[in-house]
N, C-alpha and C positions, 0 to 999 in steps of 0.2 A: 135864238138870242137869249129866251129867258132861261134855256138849259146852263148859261153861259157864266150866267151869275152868280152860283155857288161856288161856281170853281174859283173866281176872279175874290170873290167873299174871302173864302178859303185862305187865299193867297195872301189876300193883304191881312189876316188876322195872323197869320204865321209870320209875315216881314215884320210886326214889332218884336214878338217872340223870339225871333231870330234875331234882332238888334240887341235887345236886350241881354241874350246869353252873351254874344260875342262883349259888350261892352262890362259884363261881371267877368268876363276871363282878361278883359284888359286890365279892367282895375284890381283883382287878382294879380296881374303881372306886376303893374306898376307898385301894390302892396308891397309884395315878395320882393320886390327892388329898394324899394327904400326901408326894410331892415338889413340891407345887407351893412355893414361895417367896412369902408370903404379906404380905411385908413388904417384899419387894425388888416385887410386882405392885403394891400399896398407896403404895408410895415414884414407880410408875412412873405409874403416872394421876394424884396429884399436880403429879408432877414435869411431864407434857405439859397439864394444866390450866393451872399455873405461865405454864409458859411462853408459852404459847397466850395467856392474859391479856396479861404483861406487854410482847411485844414486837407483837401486837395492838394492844392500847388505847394503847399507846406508840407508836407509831409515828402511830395518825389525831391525836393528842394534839397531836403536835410540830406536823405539819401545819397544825392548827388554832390553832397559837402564833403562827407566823409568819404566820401568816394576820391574826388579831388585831393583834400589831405593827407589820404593812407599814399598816393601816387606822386605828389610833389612834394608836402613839407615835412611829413611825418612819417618816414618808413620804417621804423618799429613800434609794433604794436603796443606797446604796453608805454609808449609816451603818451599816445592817446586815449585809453582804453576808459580814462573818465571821462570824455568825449561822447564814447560810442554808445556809454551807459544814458550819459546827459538825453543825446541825441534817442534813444530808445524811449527813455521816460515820457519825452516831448511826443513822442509816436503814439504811445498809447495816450496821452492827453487828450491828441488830438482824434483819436476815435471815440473818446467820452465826449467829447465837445459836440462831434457831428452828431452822435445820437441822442445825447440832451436837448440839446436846440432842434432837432427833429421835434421832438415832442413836444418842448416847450412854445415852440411856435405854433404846431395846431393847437394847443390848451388853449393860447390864448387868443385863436383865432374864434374858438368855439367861445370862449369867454366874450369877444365881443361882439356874436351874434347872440348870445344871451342878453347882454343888457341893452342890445340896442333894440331888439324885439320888448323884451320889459321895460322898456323907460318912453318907448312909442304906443305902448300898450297895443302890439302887432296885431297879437290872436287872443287876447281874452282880456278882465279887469286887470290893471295891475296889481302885481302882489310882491311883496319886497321880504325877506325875512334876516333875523339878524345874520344869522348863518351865511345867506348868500352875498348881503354887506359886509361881512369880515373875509371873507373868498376871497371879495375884488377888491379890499383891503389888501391881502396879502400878498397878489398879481400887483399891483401896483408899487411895494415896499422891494420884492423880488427884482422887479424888473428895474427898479435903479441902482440896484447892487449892481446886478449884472451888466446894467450899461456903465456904471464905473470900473466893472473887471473889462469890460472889453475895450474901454479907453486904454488901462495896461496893455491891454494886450496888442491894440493899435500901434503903443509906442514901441514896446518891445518888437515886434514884427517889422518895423524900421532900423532897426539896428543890421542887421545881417545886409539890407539895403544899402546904408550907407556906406560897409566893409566893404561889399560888392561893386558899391563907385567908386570906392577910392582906388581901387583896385584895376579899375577900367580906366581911371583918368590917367594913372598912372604908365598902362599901356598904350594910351592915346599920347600921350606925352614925350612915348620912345620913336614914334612916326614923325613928331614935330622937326623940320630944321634947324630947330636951337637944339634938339638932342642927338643932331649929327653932328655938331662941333665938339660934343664932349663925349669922353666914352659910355657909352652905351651900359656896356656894362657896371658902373655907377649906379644905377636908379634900378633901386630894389624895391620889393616888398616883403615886411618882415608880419606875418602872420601873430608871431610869438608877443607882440607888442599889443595885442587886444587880449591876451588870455586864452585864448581858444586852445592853443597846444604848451603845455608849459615848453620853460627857458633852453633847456636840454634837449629838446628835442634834435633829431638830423633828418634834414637841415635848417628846418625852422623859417628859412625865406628863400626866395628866389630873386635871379637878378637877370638880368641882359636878355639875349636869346632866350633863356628857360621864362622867365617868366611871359614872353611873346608869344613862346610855344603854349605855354598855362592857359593864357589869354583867349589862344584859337582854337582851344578844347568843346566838346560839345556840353562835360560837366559844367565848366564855368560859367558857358554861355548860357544853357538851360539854365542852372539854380541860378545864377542872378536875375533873370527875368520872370521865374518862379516866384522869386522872393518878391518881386514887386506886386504882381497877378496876388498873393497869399496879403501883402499890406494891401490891394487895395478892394480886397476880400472884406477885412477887418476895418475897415473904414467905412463898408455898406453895412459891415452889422451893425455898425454904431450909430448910423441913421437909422436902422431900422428901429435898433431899440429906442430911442430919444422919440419915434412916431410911436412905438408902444409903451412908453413913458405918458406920451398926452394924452392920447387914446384913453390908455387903463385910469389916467387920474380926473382926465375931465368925465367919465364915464361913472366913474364910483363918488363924484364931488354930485353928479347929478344923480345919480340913484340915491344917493342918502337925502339928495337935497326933497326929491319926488315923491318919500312917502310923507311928507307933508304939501307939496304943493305938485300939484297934476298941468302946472302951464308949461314944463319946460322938459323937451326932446333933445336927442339927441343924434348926430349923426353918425358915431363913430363907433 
């Protein structure tokens, strides 16, 4: 029995030791948890979802426009051909967009795991420098440009939406039994009336039968639903940016505010 007691000694000196590591790897975790930035990571899967949509389904969208146009309202080329350019330049835009906003969203995802570690004083005293207050100066002035270009850009990406309903209501409309009492062939759509293909063009619209057949194409049916998928693309990056709007300015209103006063944290 008294061999017994070292052992038992033993034991219970290592069960606080063993408490103890386990409860520094907890508060460890729970540390590393609360400098995460929780609104600036939530703003940034958004923000690449966003985007991801709208320069995706924008891009096969157009494609499939000019595709539809060269086949129903425009069959000579050179009616359209400032079209194709238009449609081209949007093309490459929109691979600047995707790879900007790549970037720009982890900058500022890393941006606000920087200040939200320095403003909770994470892993060391805090330390604040002008340099690094005029950074989050500059992420915060940046990012409400950019949430006002993508406001344009919200609206504009409604546009081709709205062409695309009227265009469908107008097909819905040739199924109705008030469009059986009248001729069918009456209820056109004239493309040339928004600009898209100038005046001259042949044919410029479609009516009756042609445009029912227009209707039950796979271009139409894809890019109109494209084009909504691509608005409502651009309508999550604008959430995201307005979350990386308060983020970046409640963040740098509190970093500037902390190197004179140490009471006030941040979550974001």
């Amino acid at each position: 029995m008294d061999g017994m007691k070292p052992a038992m000694e033993s034991t219970a000196e290592e069960n606080p030791d063993e408490r103890e590591e386990s409860k520094g790897c907890l508060d460890c975790c729970i540390k590393c948890l609360g400098g995460v930035p929780y609104a600036s990571l939530v703003a940034t899967i958004l923000c690449f979802s966003g985007v991801a949509l709208f320069c995706g389904c924008g891009h096969v969208a157009l494609t499939g426009t000019v595709t539809m146009l060269e086949n129903h309202f425009s069959r000579i080329t050179s009616d359209h051909a400032t079209l194709i350019d238009v449609v081209q330049i949007l093309q490459y835009i929109i691979y600047g967009i995707a790879s900007f906003f790549f970037l720009y969203g982890i900058i500022l995802l890393a941006e606000g795991f920087y200040t939200t570690s320095a403003v909770k004083e994470m892993h060391s005293e805090f330390k604040t420098t002008v340099c690094g207050r005029c950074i989050s100066a500059m992420f915060v002035f940046l990012t409400y440009i950019l949430g006002l270009a993508w406001l344009g850009i919200f609206g504009f990406s409604a546009v081709p939406v709205f062409l695309f309903y009227n265009m469908w209501t107008t097909c819905a409309a040739m199924k109705s039994p008030i469009a059986n009492l009248t001729s069918v062939d009456n209820i056109c759509v004239d493309v040339r009336q928004y600009g898209v293909i100038p005046w001259n063009a042949d044919p410029g619209k479609a009516c009756g039968q042609t445009l029912a057949d227009i209707c039950n194409t796979s271009e139409f049916y894809l890019s109109y639903h494209l084009y909504i998928v691509a608005c409502a693309g651009a309508g999550a990056t604008v959430i995201a940016l307005l979350i990386y709007m308060m983020a970046t300015t409640y963040n740098y209103a509190v970093l500037k505010f902390k190197s004179h006063d140490h009471s006030h944290t941040t979550k974001f």
